[in-house]
C-alpha positions in Angstrom: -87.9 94.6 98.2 -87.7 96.5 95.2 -87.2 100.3 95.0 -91.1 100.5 93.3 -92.3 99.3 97.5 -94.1 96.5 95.8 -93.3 93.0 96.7 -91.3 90.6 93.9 -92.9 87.9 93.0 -90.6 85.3 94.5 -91.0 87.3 98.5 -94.6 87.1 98.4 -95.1 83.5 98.6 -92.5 83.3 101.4 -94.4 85.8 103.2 -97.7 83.4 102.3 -96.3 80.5 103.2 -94.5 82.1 106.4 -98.0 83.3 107.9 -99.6 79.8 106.4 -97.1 78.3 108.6 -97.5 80.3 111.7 -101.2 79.7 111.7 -101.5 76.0 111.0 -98.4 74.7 112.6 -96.9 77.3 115.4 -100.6 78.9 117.1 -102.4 75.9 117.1 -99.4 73.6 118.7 -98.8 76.4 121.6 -100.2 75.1 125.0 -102.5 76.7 127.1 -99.6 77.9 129.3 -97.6 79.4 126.2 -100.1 81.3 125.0 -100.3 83.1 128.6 -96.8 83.9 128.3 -96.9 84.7 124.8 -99.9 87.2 126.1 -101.9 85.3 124.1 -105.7 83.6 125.3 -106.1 80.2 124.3 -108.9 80.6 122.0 -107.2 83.4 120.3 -104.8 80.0 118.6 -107.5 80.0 115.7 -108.8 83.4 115.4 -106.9 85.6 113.4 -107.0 89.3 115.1 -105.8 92.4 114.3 -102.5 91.9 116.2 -101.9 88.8 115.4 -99.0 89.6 112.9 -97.5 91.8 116.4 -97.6 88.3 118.2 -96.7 86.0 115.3 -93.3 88.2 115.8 -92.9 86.9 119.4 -93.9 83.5 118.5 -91.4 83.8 115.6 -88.6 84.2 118.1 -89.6 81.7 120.2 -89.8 78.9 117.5 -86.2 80.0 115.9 -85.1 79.8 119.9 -86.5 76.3 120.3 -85.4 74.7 116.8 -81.6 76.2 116.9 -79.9 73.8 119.9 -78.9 76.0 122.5 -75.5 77.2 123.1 -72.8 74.7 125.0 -72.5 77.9 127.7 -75.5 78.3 128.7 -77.4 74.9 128.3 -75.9 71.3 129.3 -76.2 68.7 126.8 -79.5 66.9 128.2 -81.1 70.0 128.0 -80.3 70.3 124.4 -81.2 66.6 123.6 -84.5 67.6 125.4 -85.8 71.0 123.8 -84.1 68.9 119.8 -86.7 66.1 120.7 -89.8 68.1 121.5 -92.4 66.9 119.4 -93.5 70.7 118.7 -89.9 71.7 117.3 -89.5 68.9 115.5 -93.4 70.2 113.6 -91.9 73.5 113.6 -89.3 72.8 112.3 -90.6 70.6 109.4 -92.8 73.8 108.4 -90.0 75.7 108.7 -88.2 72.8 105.7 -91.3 73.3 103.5 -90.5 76.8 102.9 -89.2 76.8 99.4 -86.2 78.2 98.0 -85.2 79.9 101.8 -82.9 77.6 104.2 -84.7 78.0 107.7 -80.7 79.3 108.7 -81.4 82.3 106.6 -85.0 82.7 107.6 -83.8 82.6 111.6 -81.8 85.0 110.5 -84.2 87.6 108.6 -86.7 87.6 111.2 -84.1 87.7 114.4 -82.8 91.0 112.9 -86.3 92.1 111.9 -86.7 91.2 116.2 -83.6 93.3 117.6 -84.6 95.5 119.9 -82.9 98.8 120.5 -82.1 98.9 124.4 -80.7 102.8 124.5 -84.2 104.3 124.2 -85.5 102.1 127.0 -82.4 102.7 129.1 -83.0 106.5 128.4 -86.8 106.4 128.7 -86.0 104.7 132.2 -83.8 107.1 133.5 -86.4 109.8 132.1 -89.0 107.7 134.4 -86.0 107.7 137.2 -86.0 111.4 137.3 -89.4 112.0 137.4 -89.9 109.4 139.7 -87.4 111.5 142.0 -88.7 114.8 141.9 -92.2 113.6 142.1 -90.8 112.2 145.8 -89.2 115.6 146.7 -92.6 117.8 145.9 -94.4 115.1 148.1 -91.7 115.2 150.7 -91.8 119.5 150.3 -95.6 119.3 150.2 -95.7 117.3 153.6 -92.9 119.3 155.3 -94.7 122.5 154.3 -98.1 120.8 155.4 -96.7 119.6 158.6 -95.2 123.3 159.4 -98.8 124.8 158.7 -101.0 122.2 160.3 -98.9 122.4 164.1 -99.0 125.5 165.5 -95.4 127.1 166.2 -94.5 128.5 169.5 -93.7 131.8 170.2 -92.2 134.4 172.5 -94.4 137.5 172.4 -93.7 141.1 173.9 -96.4 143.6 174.1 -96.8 147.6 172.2 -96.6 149.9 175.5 -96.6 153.8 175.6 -93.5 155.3 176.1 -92.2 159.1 176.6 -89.0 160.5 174.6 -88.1 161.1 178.0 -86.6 158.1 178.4 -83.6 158.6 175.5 -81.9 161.2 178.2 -82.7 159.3 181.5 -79.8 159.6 183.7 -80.8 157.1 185.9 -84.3 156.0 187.7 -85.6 155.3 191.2 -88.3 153.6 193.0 -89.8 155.6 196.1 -92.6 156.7 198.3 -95.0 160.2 198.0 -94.4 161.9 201.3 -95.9 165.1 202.8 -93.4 167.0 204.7 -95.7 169.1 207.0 -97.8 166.0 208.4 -99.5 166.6 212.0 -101.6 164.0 214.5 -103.6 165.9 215.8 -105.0 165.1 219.9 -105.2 167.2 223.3 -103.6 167.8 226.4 -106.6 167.5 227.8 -107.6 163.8 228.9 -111.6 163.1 228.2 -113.5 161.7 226.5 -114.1 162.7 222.8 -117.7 164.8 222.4 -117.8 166.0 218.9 -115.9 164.9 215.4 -116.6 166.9 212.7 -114.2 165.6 210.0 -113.8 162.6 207.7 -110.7 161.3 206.3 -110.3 163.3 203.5 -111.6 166.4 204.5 -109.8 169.7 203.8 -109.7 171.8 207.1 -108.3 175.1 207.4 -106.0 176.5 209.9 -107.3 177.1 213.2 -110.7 175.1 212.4 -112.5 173.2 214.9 -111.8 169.7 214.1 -113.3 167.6 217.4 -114.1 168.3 220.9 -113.3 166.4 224.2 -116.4 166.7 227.3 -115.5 170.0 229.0 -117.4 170.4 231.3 -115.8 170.3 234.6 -112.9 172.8 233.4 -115.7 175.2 232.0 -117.0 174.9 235.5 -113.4 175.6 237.0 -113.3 178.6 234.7 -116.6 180.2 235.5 -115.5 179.9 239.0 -111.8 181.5 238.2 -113.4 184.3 236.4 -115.8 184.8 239.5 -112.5 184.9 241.7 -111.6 188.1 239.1 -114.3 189.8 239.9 -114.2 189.2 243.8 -110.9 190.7 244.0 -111.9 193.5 242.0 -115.1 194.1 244.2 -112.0 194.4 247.5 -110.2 196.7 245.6 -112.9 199.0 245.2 -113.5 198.6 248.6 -109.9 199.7 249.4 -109.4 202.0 247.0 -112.4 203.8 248.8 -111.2 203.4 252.3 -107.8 204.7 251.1 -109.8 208.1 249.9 -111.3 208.3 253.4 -108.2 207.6 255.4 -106.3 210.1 253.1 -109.5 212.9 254.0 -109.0 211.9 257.4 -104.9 212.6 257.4 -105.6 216.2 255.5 -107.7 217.0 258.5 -105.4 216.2 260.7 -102.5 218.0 258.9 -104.8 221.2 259.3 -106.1 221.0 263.4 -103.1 219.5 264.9 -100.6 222.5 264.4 -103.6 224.7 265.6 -104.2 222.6 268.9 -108.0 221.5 268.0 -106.7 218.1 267.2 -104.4 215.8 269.8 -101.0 214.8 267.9 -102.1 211.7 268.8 -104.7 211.9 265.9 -102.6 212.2 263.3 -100.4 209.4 264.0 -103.7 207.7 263.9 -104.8 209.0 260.7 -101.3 208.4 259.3 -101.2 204.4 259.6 -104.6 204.1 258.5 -103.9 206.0 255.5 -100.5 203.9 254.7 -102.9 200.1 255.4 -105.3 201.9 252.8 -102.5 202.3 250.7 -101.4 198.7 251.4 -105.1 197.0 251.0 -105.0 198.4 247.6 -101.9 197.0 246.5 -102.9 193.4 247.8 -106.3 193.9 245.9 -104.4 194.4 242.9 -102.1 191.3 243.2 -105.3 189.4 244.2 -107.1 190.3 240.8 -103.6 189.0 238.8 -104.0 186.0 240.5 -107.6 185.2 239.9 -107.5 186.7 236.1 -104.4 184.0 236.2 -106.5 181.4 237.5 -109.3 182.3 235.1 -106.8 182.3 232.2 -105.4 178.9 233.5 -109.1 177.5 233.3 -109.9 179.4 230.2 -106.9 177.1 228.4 -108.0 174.1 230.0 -111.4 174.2 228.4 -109.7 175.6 225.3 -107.6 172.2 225.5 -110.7 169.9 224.9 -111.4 171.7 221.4 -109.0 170.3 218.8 -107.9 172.6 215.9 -106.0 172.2 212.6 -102.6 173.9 213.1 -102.1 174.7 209.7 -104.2 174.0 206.1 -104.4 170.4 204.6 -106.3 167.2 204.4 -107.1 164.6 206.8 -105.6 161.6 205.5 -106.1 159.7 208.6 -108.6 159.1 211.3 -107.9 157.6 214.7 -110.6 158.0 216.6 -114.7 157.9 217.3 -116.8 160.0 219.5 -117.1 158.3 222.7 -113.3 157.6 222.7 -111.4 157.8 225.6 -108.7 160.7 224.6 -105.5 160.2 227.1 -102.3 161.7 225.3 -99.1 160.1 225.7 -101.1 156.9 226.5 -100.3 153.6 225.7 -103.3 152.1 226.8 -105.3 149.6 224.4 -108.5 151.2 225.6 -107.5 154.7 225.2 -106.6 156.9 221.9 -103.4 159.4 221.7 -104.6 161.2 218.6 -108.1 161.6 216.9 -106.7 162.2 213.5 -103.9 163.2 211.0 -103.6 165.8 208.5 -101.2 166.6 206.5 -100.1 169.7 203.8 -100.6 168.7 200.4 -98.8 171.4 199.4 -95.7 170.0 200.3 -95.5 166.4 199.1 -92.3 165.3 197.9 -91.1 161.7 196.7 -88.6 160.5 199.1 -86.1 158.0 197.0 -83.3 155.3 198.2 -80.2 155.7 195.4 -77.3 153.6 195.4 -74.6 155.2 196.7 -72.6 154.2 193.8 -74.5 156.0 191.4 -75.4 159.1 194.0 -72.9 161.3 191.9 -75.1 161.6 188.9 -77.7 163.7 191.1 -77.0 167.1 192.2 -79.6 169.7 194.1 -82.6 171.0 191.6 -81.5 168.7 189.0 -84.5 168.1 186.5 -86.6 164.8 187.0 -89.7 163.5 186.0 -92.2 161.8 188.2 -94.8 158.4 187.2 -97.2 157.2 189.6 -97.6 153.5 189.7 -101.2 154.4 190.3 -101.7 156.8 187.4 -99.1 155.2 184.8 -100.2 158.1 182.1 -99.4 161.0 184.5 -96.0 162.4 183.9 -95.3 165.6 186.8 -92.1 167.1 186.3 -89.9 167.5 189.4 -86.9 168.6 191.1 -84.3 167.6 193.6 -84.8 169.3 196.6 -82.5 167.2 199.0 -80.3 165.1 199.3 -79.6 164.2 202.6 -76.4 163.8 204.1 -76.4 160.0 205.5 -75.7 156.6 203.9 -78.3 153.9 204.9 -75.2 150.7 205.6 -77.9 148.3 206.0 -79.2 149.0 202.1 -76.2 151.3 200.6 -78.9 153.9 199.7 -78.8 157.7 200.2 -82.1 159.1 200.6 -83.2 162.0 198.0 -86.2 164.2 198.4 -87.6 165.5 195.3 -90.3 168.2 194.9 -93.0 168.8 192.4 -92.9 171.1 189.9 -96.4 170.1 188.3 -99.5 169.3 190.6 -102.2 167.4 190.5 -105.1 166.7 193.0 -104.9 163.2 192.3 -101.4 162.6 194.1 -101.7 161.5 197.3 -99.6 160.5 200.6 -98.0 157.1 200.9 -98.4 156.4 196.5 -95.4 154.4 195.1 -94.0 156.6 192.7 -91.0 155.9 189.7 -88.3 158.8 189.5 -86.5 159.4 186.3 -83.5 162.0 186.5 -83.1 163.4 183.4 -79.8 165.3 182.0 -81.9 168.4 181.1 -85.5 169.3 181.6 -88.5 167.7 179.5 -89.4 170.1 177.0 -93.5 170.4 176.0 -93.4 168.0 173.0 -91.6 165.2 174.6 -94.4 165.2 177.3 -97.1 163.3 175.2 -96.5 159.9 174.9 -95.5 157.5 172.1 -96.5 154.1 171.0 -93.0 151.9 171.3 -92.1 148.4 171.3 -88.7 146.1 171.8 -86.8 146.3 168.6 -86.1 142.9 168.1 -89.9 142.6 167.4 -89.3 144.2 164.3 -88.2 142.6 161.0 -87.4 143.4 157.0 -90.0 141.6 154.8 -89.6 142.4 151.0 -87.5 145.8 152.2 -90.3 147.1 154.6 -89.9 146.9 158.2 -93.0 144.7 159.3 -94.1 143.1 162.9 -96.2 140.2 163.6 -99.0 141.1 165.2 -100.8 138.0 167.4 -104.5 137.7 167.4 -106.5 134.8 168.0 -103.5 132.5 168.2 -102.9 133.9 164.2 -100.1 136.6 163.5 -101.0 139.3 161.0 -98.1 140.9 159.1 -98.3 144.3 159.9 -96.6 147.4 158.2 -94.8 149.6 160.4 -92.8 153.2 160.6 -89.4 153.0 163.0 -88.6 156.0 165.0 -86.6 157.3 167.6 -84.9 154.9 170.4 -86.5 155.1 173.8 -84.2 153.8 176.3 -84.4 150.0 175.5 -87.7 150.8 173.0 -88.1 151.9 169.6 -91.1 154.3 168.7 -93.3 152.8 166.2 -96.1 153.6 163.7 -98.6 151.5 162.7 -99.0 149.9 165.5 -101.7 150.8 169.0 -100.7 150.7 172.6 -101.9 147.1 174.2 -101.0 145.1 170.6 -99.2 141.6 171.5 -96.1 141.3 168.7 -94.1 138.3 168.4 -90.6 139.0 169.9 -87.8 138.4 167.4 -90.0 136.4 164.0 -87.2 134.2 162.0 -87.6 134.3 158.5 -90.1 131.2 158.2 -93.1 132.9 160.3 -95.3 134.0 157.9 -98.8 136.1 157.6 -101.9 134.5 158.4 -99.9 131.5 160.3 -101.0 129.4 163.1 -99.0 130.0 166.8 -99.1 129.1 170.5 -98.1 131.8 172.8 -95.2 130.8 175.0 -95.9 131.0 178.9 -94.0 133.7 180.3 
């Protein structure tokens, strides 16, 4: 083509005759079948489109591939002899002669270079599809994994947010043991009878010496009304012989005075002498006689005292035994009979009695500080201190007993509680008595350089922001955080806020 753009006048009636060509002889001589693999339709052989020149360029290559005899490698000879004799080739072909002035060599030529195709952008193009392809997979596969971690629940291990006392970062050691009154009393009579009168309840605070129940008394008041009349018998004789000594003393005065004269017989005096002396005597038995019966009276006077039972010293009844109506026999075995009618005991004096291993005994020593928990009132916290330790080793358990006393009381503690002893290497002082929110410290974790927990609600964990403090014991004081939360013990790195869980099963 010239350099102007416009065609010379000898290219454009090859290019005439070259379409004239492809409509008349190559469209319309193209089966049915080779139109479809031309992408052609079949009535499309005699309408002239829009892309027809695009196809003519396929049909092109396929006519200069059927008129040039294929190549000895890759066809045998009949299949040359039979793709040379096809009627269509042979019309191609003679089109192809008509063309003037242009061999149909030269024209193959032309239009096969005009045909090349450059493979490296396809090869590149499918590599470019290759790698998409690829990554396309691994955001699905992600996407899936991600979906599959997010739609099934993960297990966990939980622990929970307790309340915890600084005293625990200086606990020596701690012990389990029982509250125990030392001044304890069950209370009955000497008496035997049967019980008349209760007037307490367990639970009732009695004071020394108070009337607590009375036993049916009335044969030994009986016996005592009759001792004391016995008293009073005996002191009615020795009135009488204190007045018959007087008289027998008149009569020996008298006799003193008329027997030296000679108006009394000697006789007389000697008479007046001996009854003066039985006088004497009478009175002396009268005397013994009232000891005896005052005895006897005294004797009946504490048997009716017996059937009245008193508290022997200030406390609480903490136990009752008996009913009214019981038969009261002390020292009685009998299944029909009660030994005591009830049981008090001091409050005054309750201590925590404590089993220690003996191994560890030599971390305790007499009035060393401790502090005391009630399993029944968990947020009580009573100071203490050793008061005993006593000198015996339990073989069967390895335990030495300790007694320790409270320092702080509180109505509230009673006989027979289980009770947790902590000793401590130096008293608690007033600010470590109130107690802290802790947890285990593997619950918390660093997320984005705060420490964070997990907190577990509604089978969902919430990310929660939280201040550390001081170690308690196995615990770590936390802010942030309320007493009774349920945190996920030790959260890897993939649990995240808002997730989905299942609480293990302890």
């Amino acid at each position: 083509m010239p350099a102007s753009g416009k065609p010379s006048s000898q290219q454009a009636p090859q290019d005439a005759a070259r379409e004239s060509l492809h409509r008349a002889q190559i469209l319309p001589t193209l089966s049915a079948s080779q139109c479809r693999h031309f992408g052609l339709l079949k009535n499309d052989r005699q309408r002239p489109s829009e892309g027809e020149m695009r196809r003519v360029v396929f049909l092109r290559r396929a006519a200069h591939r059927r008129f040039e005899p294929p190549s000895p490698t890759r066809r045998l000879p009949h299949q040359t002899q039979r793709y040379t004799d096809s009627p269509s080739i042979a019309r191609v072909a003679g089109a192809a002669r008509a063309l003037p002035g242009e061999p149909i060599k030269k024209l193959a030529e032309h239009d096969l270079k005009r045909l090349k195709i450059d493979r490296a952008p396809v090869t590149a193009r499918r590599r470019r599809n290759w790698t998409g392809y690829g990554v396309a997979a691994l955001i699905v596969v992600g996407a899936l994994v991600v979906g599959l971690r997010f739609a099934s629940p993960r297990t966990v291990q939980t622990t929970s947010v307790v309340s915890a006392y600084p005293s625990q970062s200086y606990t020596l050691l701690n012990a389990t043991g029982y509250v125990v009154p030392q001044r304890k009393a069950a209370l009955a009579s000497k008496a035997q009878g049967r019980l008349e009168w209760l007037g307490v309840l367990e639970g009732t605070h009695v004071k020394k010496d108070e009337v607590i129940a009375r036993l049916e008394s009335a044969d030994v008041e009986a016996s005592l009304a009759q001792a004391r009349a016995q008293v009073k018998v005996a002191q009615a004789n020795l009135a009488l012989q204190v007045a018959e000594l007087k008289n027998a003393e008149l009569n020996l005065r008298r006799s003193k005075i008329l027997v030296p004269s000679g108006a009394m017989p000697a006789t007389q005096y000697d008479a007046d002498l001996a009854r003066y002396d039985k006088a004497q005597a009478s009175i002396d038995n009268s005397r013994a006689a009232i000891v005896s019966a005052q005895a006897n009276a005294q004797a009946a006077q504490v048997a009716v005292d017996q059937t009245v039972i008193r508290a022997p010293f200030n406390g609480v009844v903490i136990e009752k035994h008996a009913n009214v109506g019981d038969n009261i026999t002390p020292f009685s075995q009998a299944s029909d009979s009660k030994g005591a009618v009830v049981t008090i005991a001091d409050m005054d004096t309750l201590e925590v009695e404590a089993d220690v291993a003996e191994s560890n005994i030599a971390k305790i020593a007499v009035d060393a500080p401790c502090e005391i928990q009630l399993d029944a009132l968990p947020e009580l916290r009573l100071a203490g201190r050793v008061s005993r330790i006593v000198p015996t080793v339990d073989r069967s358990k390895a335990t030495v007993l300790v007694k320790v006393r409270f320092v702080d009381r509180d109505p509230r503690v009673l006989p027979d509680m289980s009770a947790k002893i902590a000793f401590l290497s130096k008293p608690v002082p007033p600010q470590d008595r109130r107690p802290v929110v802790a947890a285990q410290p593997a619950a918390v974790v660093q997320r984005d350089g705060r420490s964070v927990v997990f907190v577990v609600k509604d089978e969902t964990v919430h990310q929660v922001p939280v201040t550390t403090g001081a170690k308690l014991g196995d615990l770590i004081a936390l802010d942030g955080v309320r007493a009774g939360d349920v945190l996920v013990r030790a959260p890897d790195a993939q649990l995240t806020d808002g997730a989905k869980v299942n609480v293990a099963k302890p």
